[in-house]
N, CA, C and O atoms as a DFTB+ gen file, in Angstrom:
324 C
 N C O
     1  1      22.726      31.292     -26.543
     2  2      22.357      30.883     -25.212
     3  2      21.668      29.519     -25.289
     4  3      20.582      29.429     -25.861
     5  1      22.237      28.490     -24.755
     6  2      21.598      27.077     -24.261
     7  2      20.663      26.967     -22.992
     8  3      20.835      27.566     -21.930
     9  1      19.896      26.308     -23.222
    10  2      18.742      25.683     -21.853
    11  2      19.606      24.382     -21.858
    12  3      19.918      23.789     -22.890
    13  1      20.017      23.939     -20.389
    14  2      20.485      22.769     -20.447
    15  2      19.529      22.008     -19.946
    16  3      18.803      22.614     -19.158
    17  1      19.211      20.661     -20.156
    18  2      18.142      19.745     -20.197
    19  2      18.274      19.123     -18.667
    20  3      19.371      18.689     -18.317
    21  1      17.399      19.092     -17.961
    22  2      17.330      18.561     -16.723
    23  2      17.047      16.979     -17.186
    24  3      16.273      16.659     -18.088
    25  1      17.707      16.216     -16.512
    26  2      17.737      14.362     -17.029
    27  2      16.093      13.975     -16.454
    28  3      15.501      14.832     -15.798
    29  1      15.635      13.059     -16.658
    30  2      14.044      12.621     -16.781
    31  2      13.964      11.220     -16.804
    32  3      14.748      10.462     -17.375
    33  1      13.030      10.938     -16.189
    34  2      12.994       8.957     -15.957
    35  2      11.326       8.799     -16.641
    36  3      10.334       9.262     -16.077
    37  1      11.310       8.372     -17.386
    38  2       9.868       7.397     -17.766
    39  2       9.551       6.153     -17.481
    40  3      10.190       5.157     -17.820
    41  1       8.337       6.195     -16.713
    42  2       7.898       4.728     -16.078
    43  2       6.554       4.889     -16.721
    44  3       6.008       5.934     -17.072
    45  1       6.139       3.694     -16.806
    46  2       5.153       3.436     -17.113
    47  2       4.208       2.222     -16.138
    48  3       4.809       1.210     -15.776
    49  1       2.467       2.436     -15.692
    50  2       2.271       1.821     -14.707
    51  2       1.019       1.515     -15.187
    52  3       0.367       2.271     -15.906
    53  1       0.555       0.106     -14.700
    54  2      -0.538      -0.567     -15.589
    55  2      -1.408      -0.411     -14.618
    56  3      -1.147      -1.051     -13.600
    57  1      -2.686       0.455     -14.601
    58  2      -3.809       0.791     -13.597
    59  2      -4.706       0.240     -14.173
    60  3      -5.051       0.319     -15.352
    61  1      -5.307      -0.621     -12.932
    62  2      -7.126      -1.014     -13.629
    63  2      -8.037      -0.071     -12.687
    64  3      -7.891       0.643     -11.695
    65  1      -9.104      -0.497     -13.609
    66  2     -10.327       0.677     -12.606
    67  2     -10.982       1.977     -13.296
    68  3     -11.783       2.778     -12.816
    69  1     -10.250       1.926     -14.875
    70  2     -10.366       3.209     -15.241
    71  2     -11.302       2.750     -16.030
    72  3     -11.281       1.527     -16.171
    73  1     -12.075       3.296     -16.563
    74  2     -13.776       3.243     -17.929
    75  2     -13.670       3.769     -18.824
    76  3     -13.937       3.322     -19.939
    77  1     -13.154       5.112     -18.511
    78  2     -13.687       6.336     -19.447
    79  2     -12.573       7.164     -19.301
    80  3     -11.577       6.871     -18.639
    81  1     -12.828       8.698     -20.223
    82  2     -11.804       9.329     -20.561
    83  2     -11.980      10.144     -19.680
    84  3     -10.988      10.866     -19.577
    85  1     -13.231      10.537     -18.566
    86  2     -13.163      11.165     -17.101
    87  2     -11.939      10.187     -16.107
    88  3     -11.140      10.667     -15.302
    89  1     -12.061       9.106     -16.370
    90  2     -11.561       8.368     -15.449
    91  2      -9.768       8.412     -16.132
    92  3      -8.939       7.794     -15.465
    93  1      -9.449       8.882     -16.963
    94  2      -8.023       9.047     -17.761
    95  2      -7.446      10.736     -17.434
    96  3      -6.325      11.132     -17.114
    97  1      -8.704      11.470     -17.663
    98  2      -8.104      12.765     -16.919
    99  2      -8.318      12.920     -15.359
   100  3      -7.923      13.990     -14.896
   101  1      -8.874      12.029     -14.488
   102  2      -8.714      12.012     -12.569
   103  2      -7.409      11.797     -13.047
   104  3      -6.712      12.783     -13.288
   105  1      -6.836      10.326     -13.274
   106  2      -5.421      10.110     -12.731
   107  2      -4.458      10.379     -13.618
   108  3      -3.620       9.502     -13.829
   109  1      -4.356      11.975     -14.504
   110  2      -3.589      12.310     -15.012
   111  2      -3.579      13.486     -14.466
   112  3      -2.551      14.144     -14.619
   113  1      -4.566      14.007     -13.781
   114  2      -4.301      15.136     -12.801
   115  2      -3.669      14.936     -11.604
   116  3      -2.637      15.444     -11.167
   117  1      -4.469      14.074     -11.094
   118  2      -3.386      13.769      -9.655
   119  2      -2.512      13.104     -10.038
   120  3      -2.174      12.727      -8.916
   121  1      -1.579      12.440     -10.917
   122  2      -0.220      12.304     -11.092
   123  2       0.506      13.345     -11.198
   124  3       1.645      13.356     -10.730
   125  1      -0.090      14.533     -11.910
   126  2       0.752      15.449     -12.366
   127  2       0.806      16.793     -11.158
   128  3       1.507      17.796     -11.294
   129  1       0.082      16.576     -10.232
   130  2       0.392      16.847      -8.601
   131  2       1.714      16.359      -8.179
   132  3       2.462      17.249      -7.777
   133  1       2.260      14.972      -8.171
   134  2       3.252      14.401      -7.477
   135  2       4.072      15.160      -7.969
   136  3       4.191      15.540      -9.134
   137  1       4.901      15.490      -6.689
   138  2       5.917      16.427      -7.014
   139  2       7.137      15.870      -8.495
   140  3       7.053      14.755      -9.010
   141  1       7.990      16.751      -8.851
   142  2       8.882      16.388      -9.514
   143  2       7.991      15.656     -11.310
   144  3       8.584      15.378     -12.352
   145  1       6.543      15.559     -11.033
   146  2       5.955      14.867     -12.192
   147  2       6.004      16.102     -13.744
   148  3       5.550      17.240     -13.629
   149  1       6.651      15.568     -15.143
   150  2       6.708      17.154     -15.765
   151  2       5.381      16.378     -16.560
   152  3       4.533      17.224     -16.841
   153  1       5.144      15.544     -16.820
   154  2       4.260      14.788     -17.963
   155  2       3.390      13.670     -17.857
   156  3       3.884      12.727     -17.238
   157  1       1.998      13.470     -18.370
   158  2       1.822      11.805     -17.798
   159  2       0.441      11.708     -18.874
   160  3      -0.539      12.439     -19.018
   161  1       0.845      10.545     -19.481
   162  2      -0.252      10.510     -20.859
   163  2      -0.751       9.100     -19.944
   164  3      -0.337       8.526     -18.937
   165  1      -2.013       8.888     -21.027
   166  2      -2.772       7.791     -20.384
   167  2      -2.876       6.873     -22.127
   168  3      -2.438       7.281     -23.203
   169  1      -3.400       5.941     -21.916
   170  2      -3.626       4.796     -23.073
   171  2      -4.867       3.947     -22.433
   172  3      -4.733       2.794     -22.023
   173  1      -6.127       4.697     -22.405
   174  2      -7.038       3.690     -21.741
   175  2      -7.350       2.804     -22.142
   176  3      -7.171       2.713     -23.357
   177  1      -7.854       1.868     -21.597
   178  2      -8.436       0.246     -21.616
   179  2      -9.495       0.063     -20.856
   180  3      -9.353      -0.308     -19.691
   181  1     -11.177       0.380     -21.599
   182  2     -12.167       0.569     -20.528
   183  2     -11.857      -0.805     -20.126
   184  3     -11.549      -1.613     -21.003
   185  1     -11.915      -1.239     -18.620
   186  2     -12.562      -1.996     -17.741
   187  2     -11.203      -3.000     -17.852
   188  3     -11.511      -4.157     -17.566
   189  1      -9.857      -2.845     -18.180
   190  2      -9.193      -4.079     -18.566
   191  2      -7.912      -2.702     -17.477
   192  3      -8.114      -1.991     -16.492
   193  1      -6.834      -2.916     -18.272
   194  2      -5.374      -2.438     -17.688
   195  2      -4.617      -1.206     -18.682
   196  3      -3.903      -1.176     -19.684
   197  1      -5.140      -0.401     -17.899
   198  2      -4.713       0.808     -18.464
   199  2      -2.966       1.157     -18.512
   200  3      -2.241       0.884     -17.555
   201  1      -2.443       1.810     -19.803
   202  2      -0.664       2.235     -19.277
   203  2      -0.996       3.622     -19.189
   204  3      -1.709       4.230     -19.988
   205  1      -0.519       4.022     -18.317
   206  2      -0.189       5.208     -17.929
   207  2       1.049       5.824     -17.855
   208  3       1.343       5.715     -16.664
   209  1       2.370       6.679     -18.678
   210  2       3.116       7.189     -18.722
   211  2       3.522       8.222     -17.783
   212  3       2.921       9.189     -17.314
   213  1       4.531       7.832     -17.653
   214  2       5.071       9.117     -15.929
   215  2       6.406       9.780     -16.772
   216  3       7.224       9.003     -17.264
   217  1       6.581      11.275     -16.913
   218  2       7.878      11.900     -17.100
   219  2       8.162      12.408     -16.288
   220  3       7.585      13.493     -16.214
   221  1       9.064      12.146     -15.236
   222  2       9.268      12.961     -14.197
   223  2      10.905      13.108     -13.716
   224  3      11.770      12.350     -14.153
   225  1      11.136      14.021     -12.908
   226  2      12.697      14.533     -12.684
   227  2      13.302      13.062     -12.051
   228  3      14.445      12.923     -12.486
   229  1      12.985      12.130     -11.330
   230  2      13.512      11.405     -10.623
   231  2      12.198      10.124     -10.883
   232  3      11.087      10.252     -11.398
   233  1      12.790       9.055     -10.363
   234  2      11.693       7.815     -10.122
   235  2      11.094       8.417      -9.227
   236  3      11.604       9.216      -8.442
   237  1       9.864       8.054      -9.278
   238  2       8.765       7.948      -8.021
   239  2       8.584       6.791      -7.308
   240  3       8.826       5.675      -7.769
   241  1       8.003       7.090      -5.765
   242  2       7.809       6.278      -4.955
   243  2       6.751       5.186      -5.328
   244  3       5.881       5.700      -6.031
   245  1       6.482       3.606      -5.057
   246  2       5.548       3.464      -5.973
   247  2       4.248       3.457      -4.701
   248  3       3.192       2.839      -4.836
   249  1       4.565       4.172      -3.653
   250  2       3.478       4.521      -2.532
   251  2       3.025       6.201      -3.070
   252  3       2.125       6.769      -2.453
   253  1       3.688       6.879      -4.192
   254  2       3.427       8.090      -4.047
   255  2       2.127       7.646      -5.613
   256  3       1.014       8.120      -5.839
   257  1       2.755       6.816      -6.220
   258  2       1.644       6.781      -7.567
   259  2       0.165       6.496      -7.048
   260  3      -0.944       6.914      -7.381
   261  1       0.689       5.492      -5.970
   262  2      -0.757       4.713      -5.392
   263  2      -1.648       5.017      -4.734
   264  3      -2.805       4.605      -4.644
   265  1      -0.792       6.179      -3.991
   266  2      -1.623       7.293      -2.910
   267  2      -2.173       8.440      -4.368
   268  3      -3.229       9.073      -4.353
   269  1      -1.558       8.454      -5.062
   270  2      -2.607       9.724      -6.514
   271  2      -3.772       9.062      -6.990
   272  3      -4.821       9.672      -7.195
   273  1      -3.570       7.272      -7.262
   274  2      -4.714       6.578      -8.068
   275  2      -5.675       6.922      -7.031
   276  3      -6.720       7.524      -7.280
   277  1      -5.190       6.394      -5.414
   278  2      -6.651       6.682      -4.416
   279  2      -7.147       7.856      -4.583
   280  3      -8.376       7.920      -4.565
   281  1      -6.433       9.021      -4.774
   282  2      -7.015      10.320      -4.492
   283  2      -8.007      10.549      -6.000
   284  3      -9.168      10.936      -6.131
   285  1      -7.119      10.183      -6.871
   286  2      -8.669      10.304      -8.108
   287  2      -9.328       9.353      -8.013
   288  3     -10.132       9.477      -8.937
   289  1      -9.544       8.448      -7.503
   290  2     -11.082       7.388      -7.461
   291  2     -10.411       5.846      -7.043
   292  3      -9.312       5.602      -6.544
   293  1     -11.487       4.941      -7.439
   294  2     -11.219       3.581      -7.162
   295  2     -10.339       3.187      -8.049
   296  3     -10.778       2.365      -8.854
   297  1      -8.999       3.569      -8.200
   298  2      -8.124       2.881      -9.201
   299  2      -6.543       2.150      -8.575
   300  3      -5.692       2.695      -7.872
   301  1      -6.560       1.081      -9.002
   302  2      -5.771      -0.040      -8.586
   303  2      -4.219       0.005      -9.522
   304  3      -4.089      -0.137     -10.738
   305  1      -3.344       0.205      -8.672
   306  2      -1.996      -0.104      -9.857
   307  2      -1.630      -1.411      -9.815
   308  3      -1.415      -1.886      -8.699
   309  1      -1.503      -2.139     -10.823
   310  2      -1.267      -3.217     -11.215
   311  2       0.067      -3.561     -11.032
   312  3       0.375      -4.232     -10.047
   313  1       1.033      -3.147     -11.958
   314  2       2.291      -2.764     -11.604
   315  2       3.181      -1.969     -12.647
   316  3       2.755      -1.205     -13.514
   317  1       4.299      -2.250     -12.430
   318  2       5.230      -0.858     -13.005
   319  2       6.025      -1.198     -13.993
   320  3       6.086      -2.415     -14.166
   321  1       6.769      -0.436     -14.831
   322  2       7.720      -1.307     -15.808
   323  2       9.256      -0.941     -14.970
   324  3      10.313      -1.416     -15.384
């Protein structure tokens, strides 16, 4: 018996605003809210431009990433790859 693999898009999005590793798990929780999101690692950069990794079923909106950074705190997306 096979699991067949559902296809997956990785983006990656350069957020400033983040400090700390509280501030790496806010917007890895509310990313991983957005619907369709299966995964989302962080690579912080206190006080500079954080990457943030998105695995998710489809691209995301880049109003849906921006509306998650607001909802975990003062964090700014820079932009996207």
């Amino acid at each position: 018996m096979s699991i067949e693999e559902q296809p997956t898009t990785t983006a990656t999005y350069l957020v400033a605003g983040m400090t700390c590793d509280h501030c790496a798990r806010a917007v890895a929780s509310e990313l991983r809210n957005v619907g369709g999101v299966n995964d989302v690692t962080v690579k912080l950069v206190p006080g500079g431009r954080s990457a943030v990794t998105v695995v998710s079923e489809a691209p995301l909106a880049t109003a849906a990433v921006a509306a998650a950074l607001d909802e975990a705190g003062e964090y700014q997306l820079v932009s996207a790859d």
